[in-house]
C-alpha positions in Angstrom: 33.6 -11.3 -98.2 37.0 -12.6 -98.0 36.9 -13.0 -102.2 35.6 -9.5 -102.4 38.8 -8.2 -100.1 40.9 -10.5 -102.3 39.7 -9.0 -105.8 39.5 -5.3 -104.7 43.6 -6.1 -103.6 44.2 -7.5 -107.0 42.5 -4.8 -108.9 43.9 -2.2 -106.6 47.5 -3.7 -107.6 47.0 -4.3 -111.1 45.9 -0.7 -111.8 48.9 0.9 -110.2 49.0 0.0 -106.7 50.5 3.3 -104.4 49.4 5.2 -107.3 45.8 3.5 -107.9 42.4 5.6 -107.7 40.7 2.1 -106.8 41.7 1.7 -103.0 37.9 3.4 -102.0 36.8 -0.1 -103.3 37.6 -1.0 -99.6 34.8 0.7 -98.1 32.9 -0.1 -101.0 33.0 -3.9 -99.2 33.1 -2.7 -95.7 29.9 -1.4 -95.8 28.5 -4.2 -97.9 29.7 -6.4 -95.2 28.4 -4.3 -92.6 24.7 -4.2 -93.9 25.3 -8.1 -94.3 26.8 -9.3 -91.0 26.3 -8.5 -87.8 28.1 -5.6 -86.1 31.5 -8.1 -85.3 31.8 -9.3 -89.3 31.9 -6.1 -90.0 34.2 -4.5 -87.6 36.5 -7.5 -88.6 36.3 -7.3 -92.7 36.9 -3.7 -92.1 40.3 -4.5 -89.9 41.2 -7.0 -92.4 40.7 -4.5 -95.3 43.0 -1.8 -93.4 45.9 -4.6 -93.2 45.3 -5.8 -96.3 46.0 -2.5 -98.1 48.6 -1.8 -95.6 49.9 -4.8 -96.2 50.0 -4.0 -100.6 51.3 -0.8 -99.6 54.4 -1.4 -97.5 55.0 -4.8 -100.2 55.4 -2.5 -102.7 57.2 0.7 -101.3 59.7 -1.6 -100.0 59.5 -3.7 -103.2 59.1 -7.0 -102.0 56.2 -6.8 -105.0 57.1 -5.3 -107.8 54.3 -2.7 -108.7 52.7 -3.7 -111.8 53.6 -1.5 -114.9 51.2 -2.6 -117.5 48.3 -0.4 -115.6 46.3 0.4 -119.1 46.7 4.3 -118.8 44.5 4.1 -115.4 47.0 5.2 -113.1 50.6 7.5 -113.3 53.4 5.1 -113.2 55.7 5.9 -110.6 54.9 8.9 -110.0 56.5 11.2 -107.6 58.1 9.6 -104.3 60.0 6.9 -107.1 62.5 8.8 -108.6 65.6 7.9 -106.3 64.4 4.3 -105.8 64.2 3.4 -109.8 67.4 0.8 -111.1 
């Protein structure tokens, strides 16, 4: 599960990030890993999921990652909420 949480971050990023229409992918894998694992692997690839898009989120709004531009058309780049912080 843990290279399903890391791909769905990845494809979440690389198609736009904040502005991505990928981040229900997340409970896409939470529920796989809930119908897999007991009751405790899923609670805990479902808290791992929340701070790992969390974690992309507040990376990205404070630009310690630089959103990815080259999203293919898939997602508005920098939408509203950019303007004032674009160099």
């Amino acid at each position: 599960m843990r290279l399903d949480l890391a791909l769905v971050s990845l494809l979440v990023h690389f198609t736009g990030g904040l502005d991505s229409v990928f981040p229900f992918m997340y409970i896409l894998v939470i529920f796989a890993a809930a119908n897999v694992l007991e009751r405790g692997g899923g609670l805990a690839v479902g808290i791992v999921s929340s701070i790992l898009y969390a974690g992309l989120v507040l990376a990205e709004w404070t630009r310690i990652i630089r959103p990815a531009e080259f999203a293919g058309g898939l997602a508005p780049l920098r939408s509203m909420g950019y303007a004032m912080y674009q160099v």
